[in-house]
C-alpha positions, 0 to 999 in steps of 0.5 A: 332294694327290689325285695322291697314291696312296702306294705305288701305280702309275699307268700312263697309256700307252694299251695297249688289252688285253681287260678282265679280270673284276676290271677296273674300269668307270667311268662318267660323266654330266654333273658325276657318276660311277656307282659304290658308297659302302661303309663302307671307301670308294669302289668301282667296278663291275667288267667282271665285273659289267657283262658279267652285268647289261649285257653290250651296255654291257660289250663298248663298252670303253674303256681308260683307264689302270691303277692297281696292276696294276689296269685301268681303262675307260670305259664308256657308259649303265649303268642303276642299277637294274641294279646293287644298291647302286651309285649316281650321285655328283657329282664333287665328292664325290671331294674328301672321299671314299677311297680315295686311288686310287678318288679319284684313278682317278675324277677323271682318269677323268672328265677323260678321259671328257670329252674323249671326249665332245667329240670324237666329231665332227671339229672341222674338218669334222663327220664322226665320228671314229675312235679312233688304235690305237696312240695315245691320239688321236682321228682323222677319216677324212674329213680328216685331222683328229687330236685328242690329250686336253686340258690347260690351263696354269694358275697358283696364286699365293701373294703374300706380304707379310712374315708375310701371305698374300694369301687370296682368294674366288671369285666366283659359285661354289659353292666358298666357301672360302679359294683364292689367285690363280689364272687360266690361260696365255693364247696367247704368254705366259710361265707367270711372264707369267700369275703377273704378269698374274693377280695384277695383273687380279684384285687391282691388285697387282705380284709379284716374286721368283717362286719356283717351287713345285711342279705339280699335274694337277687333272682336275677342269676338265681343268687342269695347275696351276703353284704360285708363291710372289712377293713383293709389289712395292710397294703394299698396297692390293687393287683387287678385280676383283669379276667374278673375286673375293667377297674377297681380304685379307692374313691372318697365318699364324695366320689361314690354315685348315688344309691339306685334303690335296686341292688344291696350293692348300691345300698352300701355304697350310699351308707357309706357315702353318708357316713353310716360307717 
């Protein structure tokens, strides 16, 4: 899964330290992500580089994180013509690209610089807020008001029926390919309520005998996601909710695409294409 860096370290504590010339500058706008597409993989700017071309950007660091030693900030408004071969890329393109860590560093880079970017002003009273020194927290001076980074619950359900899986289709979104029932915890519930809530609401089904899969960070709409496996409970017939859902039928293992490496979604859906189940 993206989450997966083989050998490498991710350290996520927010320890601030000056930027060295090999740290890695990210950059973000709207849906995309400033950096260089080699013939190796994925590349990020270094402060090096920034602190030559644009040395006013460079100085108004943020530090993220480090992966392998290496640290990691957040920079703002860098300009592409200053940086030859460096381009801007959707964030979706850290799906299909490498290397694991630049697309793992990119996408939680972004989840981190979008919280930033909603939290400049107080959400209580308007004024500006200040980062926390010792912590990785946003604070108003004017009331008191303190902010921490965003994660929602979510689940993933892999409903089974014999040798079937319940594969569905999203509706009205560019992704068109096979996904299993997913939705986020509502305010009062169970993570096991939001398996049984989501799976009714979208498809008229009812689950039992949940079994706990494994969890997955998934940065790209700021979600930890919670994997299921449930048996179907009772009748078969799928009342789509068509708001949520293109499509939503009961394929045999045969029949379930092959697992992309990214998603805990596809990872279940090879697991049980193998049988695991």
């Amino acid at each position: 899964m993206i989450q997966d860096i083989g050998t490498g370290r991710y350290r996520n504590e927010y320890r601030p330290t000056v930027p060295q010339k090999d740290s890695r500058m990210l950059c973000y706008r709207k849906n995309e992500i400033f950096l260089r597409k080699q013939e190796n993989g994925l590349s990020f700017l270094t402060y090096e580089e920034v602190e030559k071309a644009q040395p006013e950007e460079a100085g108004a660091y943020t530090y993220l994180f480090a992966v392998d030693g290496i640290n990691y900030y957040l920079v703002q408004d860098l300009l592409e013509e200053k940086f030859p071969g460096a381009e801007w890329m959707k964030i979706s393109g850290l799906r299909q690209n490498g290397p694991a860590e630049a697309a793992f560093a990119g996408v939680t880079g972004y989840q981190l610089w979008g919280w930033y970017h909603a939290r400049r002003f107080c959400p209580a009273c308007g004024k500006p807020m200040v980062h926390d020194e010792k912590e990785r927290m946003m604070k108003c001076p004017a009331c008191g008001q303190t902010e921490y980074p965003k994660i929602c619950p979510a689940v993933i359900v892999g409903v089974m029926h014999g040798d079937r899986l319940l594969l569905t289709k999203y509706a009205d979104r560019d992704f068109k390919r096979y996904a299993l029932i997913a939705g986020f915890a509502e305010i009062g519930e169970t993570i096991e309520e939001t398996v049984h809530r989501e799976v009714m609401e979208e498809t008229g089904l009812k689950v039992k005998n949940l079994k706990y899969y494994k969890s997955q960070p998934w940065s790209f709409t700021d979600t930890l996601l919670f994997g299921f496996f449930a048996e179907l409970d009772g009748d078969d017939t799928v009342h789509l909710d068509d708001h949520e859902l293109s499509l939503a039928r009961w394929c045999t293992r045969d029949e379930i695409p092959e697992n992309d490496g990214i998603s805990l979604t596809r990872e279940m859906m090879q697991v049980f294409k193998d049988g695991g189940l």
